[in-house]
C-alpha positions as CSV (number, residue, x, y, z in Angstrom):
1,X,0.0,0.0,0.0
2,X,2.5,2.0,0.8
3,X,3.7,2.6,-2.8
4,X,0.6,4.0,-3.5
5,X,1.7,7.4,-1.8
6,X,4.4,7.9,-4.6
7,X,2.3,7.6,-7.3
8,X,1.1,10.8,-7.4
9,X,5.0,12.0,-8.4
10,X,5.6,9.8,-11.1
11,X,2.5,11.8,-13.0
12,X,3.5,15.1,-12.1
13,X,3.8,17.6,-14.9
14,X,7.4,17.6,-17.1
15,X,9.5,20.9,-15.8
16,X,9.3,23.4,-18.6
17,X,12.8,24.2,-20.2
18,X,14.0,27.8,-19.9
19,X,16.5,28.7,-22.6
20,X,19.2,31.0,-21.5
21,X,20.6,33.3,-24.7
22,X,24.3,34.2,-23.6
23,X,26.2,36.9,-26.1
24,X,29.9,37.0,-26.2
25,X,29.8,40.7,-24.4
26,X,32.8,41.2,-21.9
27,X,33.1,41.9,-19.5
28,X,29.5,40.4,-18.5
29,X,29.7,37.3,-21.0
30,X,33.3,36.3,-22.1
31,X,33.3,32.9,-24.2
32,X,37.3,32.9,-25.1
33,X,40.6,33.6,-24.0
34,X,42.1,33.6,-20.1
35,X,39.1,34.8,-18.7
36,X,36.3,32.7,-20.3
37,X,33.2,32.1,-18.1
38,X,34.8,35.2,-15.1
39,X,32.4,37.8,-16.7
40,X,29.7,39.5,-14.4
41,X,26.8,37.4,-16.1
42,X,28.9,34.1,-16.3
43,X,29.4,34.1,-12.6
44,X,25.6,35.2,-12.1
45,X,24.4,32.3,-14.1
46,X,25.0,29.5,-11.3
47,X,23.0,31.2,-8.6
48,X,19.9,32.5,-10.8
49,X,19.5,29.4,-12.3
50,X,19.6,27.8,-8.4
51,X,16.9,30.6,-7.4
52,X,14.2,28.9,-10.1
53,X,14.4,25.5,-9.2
54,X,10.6,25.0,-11.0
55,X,12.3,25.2,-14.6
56,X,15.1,22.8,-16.4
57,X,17.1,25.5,-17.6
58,X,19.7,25.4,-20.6
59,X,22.5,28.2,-21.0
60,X,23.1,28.5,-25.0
61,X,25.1,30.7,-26.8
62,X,24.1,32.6,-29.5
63,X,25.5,35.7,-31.3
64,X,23.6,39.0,-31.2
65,X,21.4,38.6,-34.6
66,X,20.6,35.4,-33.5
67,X,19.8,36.5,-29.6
68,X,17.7,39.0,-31.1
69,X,15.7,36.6,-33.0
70,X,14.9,34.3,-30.8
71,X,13.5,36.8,-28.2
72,X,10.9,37.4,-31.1
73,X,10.1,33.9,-31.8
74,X,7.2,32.7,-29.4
75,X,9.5,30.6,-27.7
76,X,10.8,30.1,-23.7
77,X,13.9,32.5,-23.7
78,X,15.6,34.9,-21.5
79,X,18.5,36.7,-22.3
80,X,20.1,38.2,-18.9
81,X,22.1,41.4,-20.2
82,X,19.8,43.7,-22.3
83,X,18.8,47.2,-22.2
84,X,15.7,48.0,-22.2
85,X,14.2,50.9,-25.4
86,X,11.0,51.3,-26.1
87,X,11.0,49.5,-30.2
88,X,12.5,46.2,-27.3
89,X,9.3,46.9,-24.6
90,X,7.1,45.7,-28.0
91,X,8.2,42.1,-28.1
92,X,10.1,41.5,-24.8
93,X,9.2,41.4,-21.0
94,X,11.7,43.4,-18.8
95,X,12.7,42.6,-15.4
96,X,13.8,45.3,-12.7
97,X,17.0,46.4,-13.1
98,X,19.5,43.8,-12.7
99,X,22.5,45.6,-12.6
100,X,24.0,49.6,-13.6
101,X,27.1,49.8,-15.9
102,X,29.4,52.9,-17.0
103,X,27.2,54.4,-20.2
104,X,28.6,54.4,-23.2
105,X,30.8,57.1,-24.5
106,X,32.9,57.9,-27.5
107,X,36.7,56.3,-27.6
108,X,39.7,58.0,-30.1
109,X,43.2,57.3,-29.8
110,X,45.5,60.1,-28.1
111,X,47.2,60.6,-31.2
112,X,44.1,61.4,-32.7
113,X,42.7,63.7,-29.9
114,X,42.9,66.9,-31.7
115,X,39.9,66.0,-34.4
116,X,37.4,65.5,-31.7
117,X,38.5,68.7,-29.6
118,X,35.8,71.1,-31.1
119,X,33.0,69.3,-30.5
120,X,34.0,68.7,-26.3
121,X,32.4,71.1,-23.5
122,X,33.3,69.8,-19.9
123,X,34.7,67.4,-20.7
124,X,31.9,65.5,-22.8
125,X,30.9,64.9,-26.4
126,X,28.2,66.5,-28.1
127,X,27.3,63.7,-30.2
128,X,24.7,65.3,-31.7
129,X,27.0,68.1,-33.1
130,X,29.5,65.7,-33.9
131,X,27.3,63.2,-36.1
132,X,25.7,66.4,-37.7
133,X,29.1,67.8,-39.2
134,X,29.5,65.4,-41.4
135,X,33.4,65.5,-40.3
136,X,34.0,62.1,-39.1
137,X,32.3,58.4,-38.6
138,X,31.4,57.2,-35.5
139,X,31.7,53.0,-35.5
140,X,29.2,51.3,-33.7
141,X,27.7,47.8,-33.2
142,X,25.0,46.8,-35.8
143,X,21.7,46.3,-34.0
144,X,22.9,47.5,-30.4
145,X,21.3,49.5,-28.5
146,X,23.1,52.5,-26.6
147,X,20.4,53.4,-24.3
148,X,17.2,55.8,-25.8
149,X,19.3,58.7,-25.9
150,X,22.1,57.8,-27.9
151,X,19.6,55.4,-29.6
152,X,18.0,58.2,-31.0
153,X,20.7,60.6,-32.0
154,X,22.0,57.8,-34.2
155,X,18.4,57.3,-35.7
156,X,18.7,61.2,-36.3
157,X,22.2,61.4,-37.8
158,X,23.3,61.3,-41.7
159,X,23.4,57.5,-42.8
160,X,27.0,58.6,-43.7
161,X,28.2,59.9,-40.4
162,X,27.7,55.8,-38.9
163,X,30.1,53.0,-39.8
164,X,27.9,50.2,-38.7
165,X,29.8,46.9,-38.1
166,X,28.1,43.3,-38.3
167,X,29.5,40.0,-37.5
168,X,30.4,38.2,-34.0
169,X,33.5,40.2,-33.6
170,X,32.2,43.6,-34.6
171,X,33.5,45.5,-31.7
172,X,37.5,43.8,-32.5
173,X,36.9,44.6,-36.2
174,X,36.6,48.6,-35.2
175,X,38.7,48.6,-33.3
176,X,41.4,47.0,-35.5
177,X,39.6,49.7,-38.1
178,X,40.8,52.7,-35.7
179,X,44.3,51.0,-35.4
180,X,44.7,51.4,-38.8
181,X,43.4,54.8,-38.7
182,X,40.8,53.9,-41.5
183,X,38.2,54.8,-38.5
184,X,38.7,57.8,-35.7
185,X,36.0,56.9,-33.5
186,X,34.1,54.6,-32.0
187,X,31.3,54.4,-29.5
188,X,31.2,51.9,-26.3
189,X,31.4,50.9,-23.2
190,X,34.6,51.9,-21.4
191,X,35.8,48.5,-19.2
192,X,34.7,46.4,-22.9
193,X,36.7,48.5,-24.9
194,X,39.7,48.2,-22.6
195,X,39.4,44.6,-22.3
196,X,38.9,43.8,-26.0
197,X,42.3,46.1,-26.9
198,X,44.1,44.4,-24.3
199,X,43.0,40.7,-26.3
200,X,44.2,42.2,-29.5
201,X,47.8,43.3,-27.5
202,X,46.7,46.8,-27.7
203,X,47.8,49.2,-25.0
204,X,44.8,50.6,-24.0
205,X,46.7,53.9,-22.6
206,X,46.9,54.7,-25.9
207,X,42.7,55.2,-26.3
208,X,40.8,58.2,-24.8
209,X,37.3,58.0,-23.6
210,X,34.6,60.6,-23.7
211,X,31.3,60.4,-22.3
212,X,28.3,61.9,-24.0
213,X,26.5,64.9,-23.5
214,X,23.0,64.8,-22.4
215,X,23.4,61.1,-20.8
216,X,23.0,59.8,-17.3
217,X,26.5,58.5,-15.9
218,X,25.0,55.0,-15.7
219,X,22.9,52.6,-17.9
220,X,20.7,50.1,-16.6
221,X,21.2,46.3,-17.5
222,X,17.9,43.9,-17.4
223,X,16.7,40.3,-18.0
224,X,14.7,40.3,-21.1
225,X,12.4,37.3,-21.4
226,X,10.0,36.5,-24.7
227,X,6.6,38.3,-24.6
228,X,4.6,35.3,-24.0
229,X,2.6,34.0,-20.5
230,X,5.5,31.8,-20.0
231,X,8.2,34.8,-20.7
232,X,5.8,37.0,-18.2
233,X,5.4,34.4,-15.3
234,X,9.4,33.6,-15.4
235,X,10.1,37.8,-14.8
236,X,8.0,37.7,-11.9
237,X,10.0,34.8,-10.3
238,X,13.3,36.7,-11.4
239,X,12.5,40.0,-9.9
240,X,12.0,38.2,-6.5
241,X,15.9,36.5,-7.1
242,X,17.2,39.6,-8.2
243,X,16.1,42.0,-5.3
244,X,18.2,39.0,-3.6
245,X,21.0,39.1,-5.5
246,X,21.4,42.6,-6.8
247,X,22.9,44.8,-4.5
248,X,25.9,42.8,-3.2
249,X,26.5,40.0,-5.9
250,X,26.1,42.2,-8.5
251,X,27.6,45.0,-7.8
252,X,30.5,43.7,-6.8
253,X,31.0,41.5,-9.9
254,X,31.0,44.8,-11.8
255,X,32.9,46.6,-9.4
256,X,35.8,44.5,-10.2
257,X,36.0,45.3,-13.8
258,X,36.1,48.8,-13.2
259,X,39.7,50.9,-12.8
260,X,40.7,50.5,-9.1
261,X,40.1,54.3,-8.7
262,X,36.5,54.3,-9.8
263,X,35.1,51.0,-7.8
264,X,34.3,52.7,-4.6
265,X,32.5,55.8,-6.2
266,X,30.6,52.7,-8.1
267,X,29.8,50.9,-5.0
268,X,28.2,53.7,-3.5
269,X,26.1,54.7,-6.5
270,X,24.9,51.5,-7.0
271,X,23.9,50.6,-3.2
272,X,22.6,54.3,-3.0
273,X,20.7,53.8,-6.6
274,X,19.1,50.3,-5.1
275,X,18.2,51.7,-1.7
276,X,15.9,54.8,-3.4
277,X,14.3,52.8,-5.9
278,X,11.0,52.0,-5.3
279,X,10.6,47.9,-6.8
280,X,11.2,46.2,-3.3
């Protein structure tokens, strides 16, 4: 008789399988080289996945066209290190913020410092002024998104004023592109910048970076899930994990990508940032 009490297990329902979409995006994803699987989302990955015990869960890795793709399929995926823009809020479910990184800003080599002198007040680019002049390109990241702001003035700006780069290593082909001086500037994030010049045995003393006029210090970083009841129900559950995990894990897996001067200023930004907002 006493079998009888397990029965009820053996018919209870199959887990659903949550696909996890990983980009190669250092330093919060890094699939190669001496520190593959030490970025802030690799290290992440073991406890969220711990925190939703009701799904299988399956970590693939997919490039960013791909990623992108998938998110607008009506299948079970999340990818944990978007930003959220408004054309993304139409086909993907957002959680809280997850994280805050250094924005993005505009990088030149020193040698070339005197071609973007004009168009810096304070210490910042006007971007706006910049893309307008029609003086020099600006290389980005084909189908990135730079938060709204700069989102928008790249919308905005003469198709000839942005070198857009495609391809799984578009960030190490401009940058190779500005070695060779066939490209001045390029726009993105300071600490993957650094880390990608150092890969290519660049020095990166040798690069300059400018933040952008008009833009908050830092950018938020989310888990995006598909817009579907089972993308929906999975958020929920994440919020809960990351108002867990957020403030120390987090924070401190950026920190330590940051230049030893700037990880205390960080530290407190973020814990201040977290203890105002108003998702608890």
């Amino acid at each position: 008789m006493l079998a009888l009490l397990w029965l009820p297990n053996a018919f209870s329902e199959p887990k659903e399988t949550l696909f996890w979409l990983l980009r190669d995006l250092p330093p919060l994803s890094i699939f190669e080289g001496e520190q593959k699987g030490q970025g802030v989302i690799d290290l992440l990955m073991p406890q969220l996945i711990a925190s939703l015990p009701e799904y299988q869960q399956q970590i693939v890795r997919v490039n960013r066209a791909r990623g992108m793709q998938m998110l607008r399929e009506p299948t079970f995926v999340c990818d944990p290190s978007l930003i959220m823009n408004k054309e993304r809020e139409q086909w993907v479910t957002f959680s809280i913020t997850s994280f805050r990184v250094l924005s993005n800003g505009l990088v030149i080599r020193r040698a070339d410092h005197e071609h973007l002198t004009p168009f810096v007040r304070e210490g910042k680019v006007d971007l706006r002024a910049l893309l307008a002049s029609g003086q020099e390109k600006v290389g980005v990241v084909a189908e990135r998104s730079y938060g709204q702001q700069v989102d928008n003035l790249l919308h905005a700006a003469p198709a000839d004023s942005v070198n857009a780069h495609h391809g799984n290593d578009a960030l190490g082909s401009l940058l190779q592109m500005q070695r060779l001086g066939r490209l001045r500037l390029l726009l993105g994030y300071w600490p993957e910048i650094r880390y990608q010049a150092m890969q290519q045995g660049m020095d990166p003393q040798e690069l300059e970076f400018y933040p952008i006029q008009g833009t908050q210090q830092y950018q938020e970083i989310h888990i995006g899930c598909s817009k579907t009841a089972q993308g929906r129900q999975a958020i929920a559950r994440i919020n809960q994990a990351l108002l867990k995990l957020r403030e120390d894990r987090l924070v401190e897996l950026y920190a330590a990508w940051l230049e030893p001067e700037m990880r205390d200023q960080y530290r407190a930004d973020a814990r201040a940032y977290f203890r105002d907002l108003h998702d608890h």
